[in-house]
Backbone as numpy.savetxt, mean C-alpha at the origin, in Angstrom:
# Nx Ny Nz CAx CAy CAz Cx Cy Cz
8.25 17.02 -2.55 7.73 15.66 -2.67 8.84 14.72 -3.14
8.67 13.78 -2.54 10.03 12.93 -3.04 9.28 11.52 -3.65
9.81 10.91 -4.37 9.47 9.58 -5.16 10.07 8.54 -4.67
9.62 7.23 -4.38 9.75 5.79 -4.44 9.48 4.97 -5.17
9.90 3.52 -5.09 9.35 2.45 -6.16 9.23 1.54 -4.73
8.13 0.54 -5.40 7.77 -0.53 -4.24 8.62 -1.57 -4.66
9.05 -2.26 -4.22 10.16 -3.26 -4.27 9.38 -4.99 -4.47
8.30 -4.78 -3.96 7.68 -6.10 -4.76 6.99 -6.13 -6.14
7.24 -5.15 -6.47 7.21 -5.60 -8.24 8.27 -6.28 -8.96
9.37 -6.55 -8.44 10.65 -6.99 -8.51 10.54 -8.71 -8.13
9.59 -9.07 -7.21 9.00 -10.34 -7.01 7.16 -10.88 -7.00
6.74 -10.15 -7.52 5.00 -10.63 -7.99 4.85 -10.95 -9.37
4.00 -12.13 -9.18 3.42 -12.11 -11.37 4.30 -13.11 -12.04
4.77 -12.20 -13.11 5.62 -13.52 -13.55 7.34 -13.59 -12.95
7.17 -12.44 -12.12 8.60 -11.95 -11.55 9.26 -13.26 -10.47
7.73 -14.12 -10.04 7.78 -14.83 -9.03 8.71 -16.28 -9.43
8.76 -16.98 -10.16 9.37 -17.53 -10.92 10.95 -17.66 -10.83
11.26 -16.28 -10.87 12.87 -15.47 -10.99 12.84 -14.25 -10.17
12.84 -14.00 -9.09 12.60 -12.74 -8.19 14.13 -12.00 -8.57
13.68 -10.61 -8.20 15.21 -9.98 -8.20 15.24 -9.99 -6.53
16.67 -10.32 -6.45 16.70 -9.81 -5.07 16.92 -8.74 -4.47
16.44 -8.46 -3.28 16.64 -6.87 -2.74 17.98 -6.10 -3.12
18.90 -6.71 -2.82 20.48 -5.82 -3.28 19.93 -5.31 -4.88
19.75 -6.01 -5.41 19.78 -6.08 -6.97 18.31 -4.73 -7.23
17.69 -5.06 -6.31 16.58 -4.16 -6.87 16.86 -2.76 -6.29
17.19 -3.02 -4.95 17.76 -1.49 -4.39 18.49 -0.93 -5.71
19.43 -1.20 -6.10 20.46 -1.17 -6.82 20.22 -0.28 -7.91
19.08 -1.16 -8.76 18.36 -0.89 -9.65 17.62 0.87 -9.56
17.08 0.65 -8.26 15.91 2.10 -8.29 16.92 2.96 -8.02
17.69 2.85 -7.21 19.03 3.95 -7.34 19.22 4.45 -8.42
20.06 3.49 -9.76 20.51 3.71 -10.67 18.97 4.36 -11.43
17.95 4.25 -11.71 17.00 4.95 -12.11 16.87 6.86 -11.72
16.86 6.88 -9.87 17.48 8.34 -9.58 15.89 8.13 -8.87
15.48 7.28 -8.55 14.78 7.59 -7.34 14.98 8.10 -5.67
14.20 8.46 -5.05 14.24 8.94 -3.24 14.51 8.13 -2.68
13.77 7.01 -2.90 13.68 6.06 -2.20 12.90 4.78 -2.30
13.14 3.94 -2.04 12.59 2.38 -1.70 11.35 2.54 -0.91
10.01 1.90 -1.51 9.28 1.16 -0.42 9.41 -0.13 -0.17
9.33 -0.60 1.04 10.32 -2.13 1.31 9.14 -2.96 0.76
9.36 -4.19 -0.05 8.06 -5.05 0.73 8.73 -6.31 1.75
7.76 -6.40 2.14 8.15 -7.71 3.50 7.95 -9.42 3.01
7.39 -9.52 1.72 8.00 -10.44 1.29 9.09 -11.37 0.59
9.01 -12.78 1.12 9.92 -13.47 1.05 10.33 -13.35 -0.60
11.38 -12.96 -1.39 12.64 -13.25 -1.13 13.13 -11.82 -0.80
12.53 -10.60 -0.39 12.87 -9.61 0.46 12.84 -9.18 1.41
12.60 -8.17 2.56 13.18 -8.04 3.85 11.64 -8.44 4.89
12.22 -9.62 5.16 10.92 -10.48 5.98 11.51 -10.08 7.39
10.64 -10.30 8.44 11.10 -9.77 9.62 11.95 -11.00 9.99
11.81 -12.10 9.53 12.74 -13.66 9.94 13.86 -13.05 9.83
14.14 -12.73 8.35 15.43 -12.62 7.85 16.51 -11.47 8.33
15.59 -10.53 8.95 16.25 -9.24 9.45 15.57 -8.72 10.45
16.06 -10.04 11.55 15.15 -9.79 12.76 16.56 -9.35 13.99
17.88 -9.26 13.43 18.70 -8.75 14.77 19.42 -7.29 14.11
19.52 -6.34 15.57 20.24 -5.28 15.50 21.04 -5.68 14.11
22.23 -6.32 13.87 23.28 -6.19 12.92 22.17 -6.23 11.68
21.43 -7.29 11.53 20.98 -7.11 10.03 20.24 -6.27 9.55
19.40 -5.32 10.71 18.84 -4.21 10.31 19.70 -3.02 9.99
21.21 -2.63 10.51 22.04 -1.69 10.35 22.54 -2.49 9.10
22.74 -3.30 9.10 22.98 -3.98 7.23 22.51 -3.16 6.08
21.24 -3.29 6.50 20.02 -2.99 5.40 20.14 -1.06 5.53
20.26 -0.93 6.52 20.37 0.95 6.60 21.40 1.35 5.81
22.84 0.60 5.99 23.84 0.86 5.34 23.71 0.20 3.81
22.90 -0.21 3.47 22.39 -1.04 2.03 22.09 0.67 1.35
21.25 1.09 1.86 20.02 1.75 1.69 20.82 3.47 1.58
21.68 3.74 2.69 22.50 4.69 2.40 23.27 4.47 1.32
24.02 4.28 0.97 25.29 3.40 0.14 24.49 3.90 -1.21
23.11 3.64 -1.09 22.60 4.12 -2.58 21.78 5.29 -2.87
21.68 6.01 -1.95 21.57 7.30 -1.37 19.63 6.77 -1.49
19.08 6.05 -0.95 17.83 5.85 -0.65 17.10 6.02 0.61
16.37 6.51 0.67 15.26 6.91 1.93 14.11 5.41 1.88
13.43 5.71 3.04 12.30 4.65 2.85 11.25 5.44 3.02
10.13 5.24 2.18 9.23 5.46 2.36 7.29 4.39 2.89
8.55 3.40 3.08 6.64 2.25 4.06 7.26 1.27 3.96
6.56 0.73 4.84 7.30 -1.30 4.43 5.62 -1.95 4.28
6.10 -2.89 3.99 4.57 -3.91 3.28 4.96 -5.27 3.88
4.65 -5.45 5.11 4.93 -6.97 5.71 4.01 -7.79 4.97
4.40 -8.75 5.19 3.48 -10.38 4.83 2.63 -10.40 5.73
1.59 -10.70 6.40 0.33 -10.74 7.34 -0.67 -11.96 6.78
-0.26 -12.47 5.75 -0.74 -13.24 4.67 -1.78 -14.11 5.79
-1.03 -14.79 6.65 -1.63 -15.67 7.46 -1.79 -15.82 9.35
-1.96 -14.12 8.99 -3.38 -13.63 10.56 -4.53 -12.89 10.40
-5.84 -13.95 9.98 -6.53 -13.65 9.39 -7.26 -12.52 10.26
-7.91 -11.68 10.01 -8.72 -10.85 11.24 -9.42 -10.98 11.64
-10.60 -12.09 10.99 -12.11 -12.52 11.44 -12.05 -13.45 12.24
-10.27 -14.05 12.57 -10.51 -15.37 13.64 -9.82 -14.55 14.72
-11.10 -14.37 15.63 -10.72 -14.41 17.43 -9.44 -14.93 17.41
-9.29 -16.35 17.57 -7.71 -16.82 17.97 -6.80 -16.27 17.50
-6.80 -15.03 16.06 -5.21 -14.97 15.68 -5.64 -13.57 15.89
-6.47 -12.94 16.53 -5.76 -11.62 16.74 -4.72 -11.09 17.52
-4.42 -11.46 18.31 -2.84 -11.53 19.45 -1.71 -11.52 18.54
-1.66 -12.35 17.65 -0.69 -13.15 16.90 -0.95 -11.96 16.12
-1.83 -11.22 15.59 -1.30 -10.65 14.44 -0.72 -9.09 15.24
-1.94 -8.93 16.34 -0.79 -8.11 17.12 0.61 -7.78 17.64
0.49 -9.06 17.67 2.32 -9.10 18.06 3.36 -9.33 16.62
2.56 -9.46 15.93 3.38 -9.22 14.70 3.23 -7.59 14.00
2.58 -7.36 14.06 2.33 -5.46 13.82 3.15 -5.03 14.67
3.45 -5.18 16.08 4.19 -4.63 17.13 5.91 -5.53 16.88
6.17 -6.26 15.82 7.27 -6.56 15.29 7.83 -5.84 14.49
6.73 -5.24 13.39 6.51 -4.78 12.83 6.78 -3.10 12.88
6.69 -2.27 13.89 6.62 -1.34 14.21 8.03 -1.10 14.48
8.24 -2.50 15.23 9.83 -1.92 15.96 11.22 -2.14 15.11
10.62 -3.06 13.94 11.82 -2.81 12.89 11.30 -1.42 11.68
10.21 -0.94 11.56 10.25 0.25 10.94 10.68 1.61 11.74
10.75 1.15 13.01 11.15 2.39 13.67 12.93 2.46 14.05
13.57 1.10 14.08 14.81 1.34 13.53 15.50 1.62 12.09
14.98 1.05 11.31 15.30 1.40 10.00 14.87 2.96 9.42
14.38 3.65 9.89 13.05 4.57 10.04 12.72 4.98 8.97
11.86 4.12 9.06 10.83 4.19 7.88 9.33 4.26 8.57
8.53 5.89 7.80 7.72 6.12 8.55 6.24 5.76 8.81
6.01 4.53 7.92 4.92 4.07 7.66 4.48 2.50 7.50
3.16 1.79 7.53 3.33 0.39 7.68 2.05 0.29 7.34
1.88 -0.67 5.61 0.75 -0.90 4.94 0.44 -2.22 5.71
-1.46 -1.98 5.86 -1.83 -3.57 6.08 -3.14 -3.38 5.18
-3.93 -4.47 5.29 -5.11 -5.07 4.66 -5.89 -5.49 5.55
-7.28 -5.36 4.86 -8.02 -6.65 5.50 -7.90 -8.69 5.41
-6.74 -8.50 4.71 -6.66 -9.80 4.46 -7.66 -11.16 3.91
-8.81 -10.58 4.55 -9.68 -11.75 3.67 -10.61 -11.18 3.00
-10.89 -11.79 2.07 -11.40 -11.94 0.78 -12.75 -11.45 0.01
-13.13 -10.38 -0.55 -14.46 -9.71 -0.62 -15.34 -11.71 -0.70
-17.00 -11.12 -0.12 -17.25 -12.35 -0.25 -17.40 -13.58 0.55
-15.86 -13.49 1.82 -15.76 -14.36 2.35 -16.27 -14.65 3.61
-17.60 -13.90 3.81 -18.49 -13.71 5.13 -19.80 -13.45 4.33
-20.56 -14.03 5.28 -22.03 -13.33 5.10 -22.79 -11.92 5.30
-24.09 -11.63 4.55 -24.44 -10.25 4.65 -24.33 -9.75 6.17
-24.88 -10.77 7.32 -25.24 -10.45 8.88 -24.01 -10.67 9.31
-22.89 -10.83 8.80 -21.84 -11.01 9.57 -20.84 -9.84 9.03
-21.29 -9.03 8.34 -20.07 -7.88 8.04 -20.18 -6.65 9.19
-21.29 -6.38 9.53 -21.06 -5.71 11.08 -20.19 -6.08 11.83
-19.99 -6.97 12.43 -19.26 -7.77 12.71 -17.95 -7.61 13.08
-17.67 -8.15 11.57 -16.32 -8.30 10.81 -15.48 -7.09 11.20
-16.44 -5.53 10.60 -15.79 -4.33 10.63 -15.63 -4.16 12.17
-16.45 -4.65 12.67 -15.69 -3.87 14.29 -14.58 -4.77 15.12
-14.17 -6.09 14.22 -13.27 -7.01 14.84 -11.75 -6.08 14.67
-11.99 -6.04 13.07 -10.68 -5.15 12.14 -10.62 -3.86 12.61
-11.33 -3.05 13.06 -11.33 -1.33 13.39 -10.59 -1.57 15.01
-11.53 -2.66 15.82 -10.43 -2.67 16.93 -9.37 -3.31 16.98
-8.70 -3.95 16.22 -7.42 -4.28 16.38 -6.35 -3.40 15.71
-7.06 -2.28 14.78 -6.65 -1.30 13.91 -6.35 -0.80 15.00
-7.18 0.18 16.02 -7.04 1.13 16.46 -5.71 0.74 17.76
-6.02 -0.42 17.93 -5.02 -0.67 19.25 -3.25 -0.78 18.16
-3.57 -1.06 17.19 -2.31 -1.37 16.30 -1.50 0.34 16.30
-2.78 1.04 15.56 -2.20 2.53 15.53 -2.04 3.13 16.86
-2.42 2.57 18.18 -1.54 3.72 19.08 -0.54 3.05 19.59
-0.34 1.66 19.17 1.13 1.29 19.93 1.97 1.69 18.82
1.99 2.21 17.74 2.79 2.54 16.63 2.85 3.76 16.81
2.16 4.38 17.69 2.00 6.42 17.44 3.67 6.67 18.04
3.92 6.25 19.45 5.23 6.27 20.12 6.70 6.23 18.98
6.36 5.39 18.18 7.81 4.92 17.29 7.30 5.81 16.42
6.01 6.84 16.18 6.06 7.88 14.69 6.25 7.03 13.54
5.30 5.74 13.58 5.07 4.79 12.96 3.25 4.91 12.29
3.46 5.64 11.12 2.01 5.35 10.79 1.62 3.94 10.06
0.04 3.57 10.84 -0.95 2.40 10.00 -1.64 2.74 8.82
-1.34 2.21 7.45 -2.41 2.60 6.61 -2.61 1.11 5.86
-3.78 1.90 5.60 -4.98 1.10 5.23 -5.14 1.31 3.72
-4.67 0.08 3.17 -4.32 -0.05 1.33 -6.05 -0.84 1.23
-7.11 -0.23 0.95 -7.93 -0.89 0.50 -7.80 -1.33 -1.32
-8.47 -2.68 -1.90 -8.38 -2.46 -2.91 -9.19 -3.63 -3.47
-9.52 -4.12 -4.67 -10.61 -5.22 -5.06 -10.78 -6.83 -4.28
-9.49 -6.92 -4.49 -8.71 -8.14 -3.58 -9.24 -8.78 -2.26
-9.73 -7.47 -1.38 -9.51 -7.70 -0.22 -11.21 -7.08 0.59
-12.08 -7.58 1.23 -12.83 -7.09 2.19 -13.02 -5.31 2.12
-14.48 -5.35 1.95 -14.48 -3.78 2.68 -13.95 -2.83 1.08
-14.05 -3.13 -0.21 -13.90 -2.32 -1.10 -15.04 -1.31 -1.61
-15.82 -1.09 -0.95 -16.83 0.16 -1.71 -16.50 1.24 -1.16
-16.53 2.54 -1.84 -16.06 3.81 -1.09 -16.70 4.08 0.24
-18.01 3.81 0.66 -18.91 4.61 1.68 -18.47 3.60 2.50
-17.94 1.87 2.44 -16.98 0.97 3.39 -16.11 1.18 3.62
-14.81 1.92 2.96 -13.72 2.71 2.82 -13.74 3.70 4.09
-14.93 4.31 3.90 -15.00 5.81 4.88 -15.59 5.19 6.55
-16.38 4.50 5.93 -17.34 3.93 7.18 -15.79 3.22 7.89
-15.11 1.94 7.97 -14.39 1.68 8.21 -13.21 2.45 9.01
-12.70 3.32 8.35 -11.58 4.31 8.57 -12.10 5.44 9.55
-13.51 5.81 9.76 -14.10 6.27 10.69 -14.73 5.26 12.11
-14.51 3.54 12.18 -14.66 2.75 12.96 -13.57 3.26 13.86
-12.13 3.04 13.14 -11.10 2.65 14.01 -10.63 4.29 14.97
-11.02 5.22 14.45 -11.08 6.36 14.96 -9.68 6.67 15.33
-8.65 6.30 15.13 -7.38 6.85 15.94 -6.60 8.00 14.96
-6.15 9.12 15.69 -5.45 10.20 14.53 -3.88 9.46 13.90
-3.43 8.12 14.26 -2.53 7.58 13.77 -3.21 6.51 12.67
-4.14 6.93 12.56 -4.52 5.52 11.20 -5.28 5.94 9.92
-4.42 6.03 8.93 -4.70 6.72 7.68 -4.95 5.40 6.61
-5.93 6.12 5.15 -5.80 5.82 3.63 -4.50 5.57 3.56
-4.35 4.54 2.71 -3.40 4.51 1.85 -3.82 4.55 0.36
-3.97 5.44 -0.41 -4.62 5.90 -1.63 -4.08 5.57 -2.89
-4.04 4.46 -3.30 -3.89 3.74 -4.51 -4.73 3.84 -5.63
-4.40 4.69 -6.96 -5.30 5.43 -7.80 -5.79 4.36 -8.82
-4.64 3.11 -9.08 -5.26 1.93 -9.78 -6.44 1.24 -8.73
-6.25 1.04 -7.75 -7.44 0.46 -7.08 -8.75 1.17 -6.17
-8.22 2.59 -6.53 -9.61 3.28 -6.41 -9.98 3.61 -7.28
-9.65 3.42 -8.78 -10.44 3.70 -10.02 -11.22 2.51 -10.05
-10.70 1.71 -9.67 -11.29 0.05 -9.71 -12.88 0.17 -8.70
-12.47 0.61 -7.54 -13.20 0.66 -6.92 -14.82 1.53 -7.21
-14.21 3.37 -7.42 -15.17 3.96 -7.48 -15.52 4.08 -9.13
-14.98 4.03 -10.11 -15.44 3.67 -11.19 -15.73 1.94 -12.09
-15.22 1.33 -11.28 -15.89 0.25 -11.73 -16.82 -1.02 -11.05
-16.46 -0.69 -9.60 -17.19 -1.13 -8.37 -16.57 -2.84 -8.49
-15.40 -2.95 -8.78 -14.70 -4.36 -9.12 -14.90 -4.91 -7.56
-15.15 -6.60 -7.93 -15.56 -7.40 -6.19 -15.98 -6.62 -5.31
-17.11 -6.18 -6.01 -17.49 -6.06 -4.41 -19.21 -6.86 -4.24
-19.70 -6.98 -3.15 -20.24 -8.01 -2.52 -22.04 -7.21 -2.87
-23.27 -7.22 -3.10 -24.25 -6.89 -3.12 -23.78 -6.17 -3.88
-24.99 -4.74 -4.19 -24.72 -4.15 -5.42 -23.90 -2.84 -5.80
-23.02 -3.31 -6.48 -21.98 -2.22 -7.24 -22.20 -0.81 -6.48
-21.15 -0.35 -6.27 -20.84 1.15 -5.73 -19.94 2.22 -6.39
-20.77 2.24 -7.63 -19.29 3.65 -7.83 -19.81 5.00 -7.63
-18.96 6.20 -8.02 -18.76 7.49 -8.00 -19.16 7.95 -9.18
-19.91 9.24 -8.90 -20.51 9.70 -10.53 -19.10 10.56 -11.12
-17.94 10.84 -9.86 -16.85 11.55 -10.03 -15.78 10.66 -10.40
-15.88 9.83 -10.32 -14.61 8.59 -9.75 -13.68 8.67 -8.60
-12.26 8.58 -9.46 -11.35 8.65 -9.05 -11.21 10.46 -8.00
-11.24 11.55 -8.55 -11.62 12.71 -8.38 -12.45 12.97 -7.19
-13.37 12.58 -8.02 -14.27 12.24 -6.02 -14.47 12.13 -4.69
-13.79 10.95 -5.20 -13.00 9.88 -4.45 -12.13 10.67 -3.63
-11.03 11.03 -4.09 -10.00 11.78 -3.50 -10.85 12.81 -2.21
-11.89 13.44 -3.16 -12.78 14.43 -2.12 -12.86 13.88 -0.96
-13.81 12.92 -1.55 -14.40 12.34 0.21 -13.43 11.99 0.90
-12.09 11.21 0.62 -11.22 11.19 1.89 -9.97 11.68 2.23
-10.18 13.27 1.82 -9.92 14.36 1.91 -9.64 14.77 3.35
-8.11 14.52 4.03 -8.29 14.48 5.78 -7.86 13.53 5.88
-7.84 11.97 5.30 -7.24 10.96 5.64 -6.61 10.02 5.04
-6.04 10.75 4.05 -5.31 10.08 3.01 -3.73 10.03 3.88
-2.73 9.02 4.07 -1.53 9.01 4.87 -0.73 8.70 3.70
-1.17 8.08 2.34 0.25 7.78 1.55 -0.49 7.47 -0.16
0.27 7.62 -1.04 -0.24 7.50 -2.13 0.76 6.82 -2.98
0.24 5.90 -3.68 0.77 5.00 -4.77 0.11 5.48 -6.40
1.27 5.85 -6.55 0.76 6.47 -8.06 1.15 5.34 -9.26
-0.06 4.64 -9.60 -0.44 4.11 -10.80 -1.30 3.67 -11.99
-1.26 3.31 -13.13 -2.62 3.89 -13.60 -3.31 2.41 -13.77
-4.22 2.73 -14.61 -5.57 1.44 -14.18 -5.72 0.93 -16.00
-6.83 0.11 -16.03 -7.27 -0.17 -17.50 -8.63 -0.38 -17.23
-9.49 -0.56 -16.21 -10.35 -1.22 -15.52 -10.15 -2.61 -15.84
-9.37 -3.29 -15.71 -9.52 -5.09 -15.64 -8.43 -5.18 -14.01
-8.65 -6.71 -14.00 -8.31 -7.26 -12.71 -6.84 -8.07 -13.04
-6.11 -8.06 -12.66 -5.10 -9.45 -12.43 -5.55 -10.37 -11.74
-5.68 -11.55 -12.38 -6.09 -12.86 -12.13 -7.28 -12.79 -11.95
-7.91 -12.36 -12.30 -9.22 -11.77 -11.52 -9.60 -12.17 -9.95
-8.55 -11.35 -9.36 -8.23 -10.65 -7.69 -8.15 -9.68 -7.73
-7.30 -8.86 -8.31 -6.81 -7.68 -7.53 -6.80 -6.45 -9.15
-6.64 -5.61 -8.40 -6.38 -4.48 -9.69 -5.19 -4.50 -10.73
-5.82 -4.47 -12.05 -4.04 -4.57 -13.11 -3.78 -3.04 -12.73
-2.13 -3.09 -12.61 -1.27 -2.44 -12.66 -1.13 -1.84 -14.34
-1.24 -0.24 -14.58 -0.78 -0.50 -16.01 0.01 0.32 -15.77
1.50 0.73 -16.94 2.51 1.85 -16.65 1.32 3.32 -17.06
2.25 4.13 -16.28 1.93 5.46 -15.36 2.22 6.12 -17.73
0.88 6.78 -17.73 -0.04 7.35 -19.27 -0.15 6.21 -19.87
-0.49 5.15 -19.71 -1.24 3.79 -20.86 -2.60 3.45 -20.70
-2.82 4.07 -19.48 -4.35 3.58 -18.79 -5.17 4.97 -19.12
-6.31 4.73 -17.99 -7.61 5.65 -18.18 -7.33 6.76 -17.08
-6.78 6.88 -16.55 -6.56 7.70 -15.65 -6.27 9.08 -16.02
-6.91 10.28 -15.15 -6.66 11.56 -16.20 -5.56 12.28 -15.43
-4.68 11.70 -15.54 -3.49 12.26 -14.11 -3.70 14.13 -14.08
-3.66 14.85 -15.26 -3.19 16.28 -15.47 -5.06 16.34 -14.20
-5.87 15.66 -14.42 -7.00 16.61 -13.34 -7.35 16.74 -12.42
-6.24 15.06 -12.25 -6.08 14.61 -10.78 -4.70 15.06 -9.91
-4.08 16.05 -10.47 -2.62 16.65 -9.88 -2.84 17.44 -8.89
-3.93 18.75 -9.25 -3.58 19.74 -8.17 -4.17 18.79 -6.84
-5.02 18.12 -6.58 -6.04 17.48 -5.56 -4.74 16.75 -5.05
-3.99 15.71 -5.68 -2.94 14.78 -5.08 -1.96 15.87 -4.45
-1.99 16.57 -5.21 -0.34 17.83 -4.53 -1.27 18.46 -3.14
-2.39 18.84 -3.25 -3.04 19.46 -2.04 -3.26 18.26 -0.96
-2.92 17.48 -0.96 -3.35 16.33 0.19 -2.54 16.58 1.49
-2.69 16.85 2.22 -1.90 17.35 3.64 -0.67 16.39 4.09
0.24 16.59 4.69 1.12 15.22 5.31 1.59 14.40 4.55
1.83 14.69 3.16 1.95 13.63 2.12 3.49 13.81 1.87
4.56 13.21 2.26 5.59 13.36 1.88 6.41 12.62 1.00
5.86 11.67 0.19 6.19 10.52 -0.76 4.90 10.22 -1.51
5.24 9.83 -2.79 4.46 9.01 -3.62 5.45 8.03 -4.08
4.89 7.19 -3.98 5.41 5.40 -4.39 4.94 4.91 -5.65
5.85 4.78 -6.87 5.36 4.00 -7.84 4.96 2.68 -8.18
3.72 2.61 -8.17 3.58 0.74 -7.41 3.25 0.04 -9.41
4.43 -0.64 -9.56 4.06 -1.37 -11.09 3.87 -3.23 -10.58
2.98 -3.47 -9.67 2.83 -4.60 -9.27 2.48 -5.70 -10.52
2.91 -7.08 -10.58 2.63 -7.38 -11.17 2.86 -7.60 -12.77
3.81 -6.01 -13.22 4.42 -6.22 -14.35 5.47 -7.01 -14.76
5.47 -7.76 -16.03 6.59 -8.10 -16.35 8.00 -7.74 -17.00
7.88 -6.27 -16.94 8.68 -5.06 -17.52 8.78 -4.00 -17.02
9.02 -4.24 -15.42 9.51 -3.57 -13.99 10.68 -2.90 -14.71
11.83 -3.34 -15.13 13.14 -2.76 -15.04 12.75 -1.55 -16.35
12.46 -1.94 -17.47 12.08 -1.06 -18.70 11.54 -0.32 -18.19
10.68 -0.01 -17.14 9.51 1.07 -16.76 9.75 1.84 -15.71
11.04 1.36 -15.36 11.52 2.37 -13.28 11.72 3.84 -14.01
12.81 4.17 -14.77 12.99 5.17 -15.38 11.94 6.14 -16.50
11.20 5.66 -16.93 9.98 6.44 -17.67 8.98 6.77 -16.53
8.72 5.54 -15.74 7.63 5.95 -14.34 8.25 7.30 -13.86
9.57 7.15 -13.70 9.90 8.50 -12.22 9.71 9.89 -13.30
10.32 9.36 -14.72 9.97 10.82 -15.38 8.36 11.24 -15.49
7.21 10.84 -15.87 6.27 10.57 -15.66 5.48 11.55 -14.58
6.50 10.78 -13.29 6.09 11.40 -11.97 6.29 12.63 -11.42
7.69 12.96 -11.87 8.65 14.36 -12.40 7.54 15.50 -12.59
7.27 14.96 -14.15 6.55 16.07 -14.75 5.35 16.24 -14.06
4.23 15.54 -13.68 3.30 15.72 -12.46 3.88 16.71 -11.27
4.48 16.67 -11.15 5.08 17.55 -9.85 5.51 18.77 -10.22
6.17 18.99 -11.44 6.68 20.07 -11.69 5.52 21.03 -12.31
């Protein structure tokens, strides 16, 4: 198993203000003794604008060697192709299929998306709907990505549309393609199945939680972000990030289940949001170490 850090914790929160830049953060997780980088695709890091020709992508490879780093996913911006509007599904297609073809030069084997809009932001008769707009543009996304050995996953989390576990499964069983996986984030599925955070009608958790959880999507988990929870929200959107033993999370019961997950060749330390990213790269990977060992 090899370890990563996500590279937009380096620019979210109060980081946003003063971003580190990619050199600087590569730099950084190196000097910590991580595997590897997960990219994110936001601006002030590797946006497809900015490293959209042959030379600047062999830039970034030779960045990335130089510090003996692997990649393990990129996290584009998608911020603004929403999925519920007919008109921008093309557009967001052809940006996934941008998308694909700079993770498949850089090769990096994976590519997080979202539902992008907003628990909430549709009506009860219109979430049928909704899910079969997102499952088919999913599924056409994951087989033009199968060719480049480019996996789609699917980061559900409070933030975003579609957060209850049995929506989770229901969903991920819409889009049906063997290229389109979980992306299993343990702060925002504690959120999810133990605290049922945003979600729309009434609360959904797990009498198991987190544990559970893992059960049921057991088969389609494609990538895991290991971080721990508090049950509260940032900003009240999205799941707080807390450093990896400060939270509720029972990592020692949740180990053998994460190590048994099939196809899993990275875990990514995601400290989104913190303001004590650099203090925490080096205790996270030890942390992560001892889990493994």
């Amino acid at each position: 198993m090899k370890v990563s850090f996500g590279s937009w914790a380096f620019i979210f929160g109060q980081h946003a203000a003063r971003p580190v830049g990619f050199v600087e953060a590569v730099e950084r997780i190196a000097q910590a003794g991580y595997d590897g980088v997960e990219i994110s695709g936001f601006a002030p890091h590797v946006t497809l604008e900015d490293y959209a020709t042959p030379e600047a992508r062999a830039q970034l490879r030779r960045l990335l060697a130089d510090n003996g780093l692997g990649v393990s996913g990129y996290v584009p911006d998608l911020t603004y192709n929403n999925l519920l509007s007919e008109n921008k599904r093309q557009r967001y297609l052809d940006r996934l299929a941008r998308c694909v073809e700079f993770c498949h030069e850089i090769g990096c084997p994976a590519l997080r998306v979202d539902t992008v809009a907003a628990p909430g932001s549709i009506g009860e008769s219109e979430v049928d709907e909704a899910a079969a707009r997102i499952a088919a543009v999913w599924r056409e996304a994951a087989a033009k990505a199968e060719p480049a050995k480019v996996k789609i996953l699917w980061e559900f989390e409070p933030g975003f549309l579609f957060n209850k576990p049995s929506e989770v499964v229901s969903l991920y069983e819409r889009v049906g393609h063997a290229n389109f996986y979980i992306l299993f984030d343990l702060c925002h599925a504690y959120m999810s199945a133990v605290m049922g955070a945003r979600q729309t009608g009434d609360a959904e958790t797990l009498k198991g939680g987190v544990g559970e959880f893992l059960d049921i999507l057991a088969g389609r988990i494609g990538h895991v972000h290991i971080v721990d929870a508090d049950g509260t929200l940032y900003g009240e959107e999205t799941s707080n990030h807390v450093p990896l033993g400060d939270g509720v999370i029972n990592f020692e019961a949740l180990r053998g289940k994460l190590r048994a997950l099939p196809g899993i060749n990275w875990w990514c330390v995601d400290l989104s949001f913190r303001p004590d990213t650099e203090k925490l790269l080096a205790p996270s990977l030890e942390f992560v170490r001892r889990l493994l060992r």
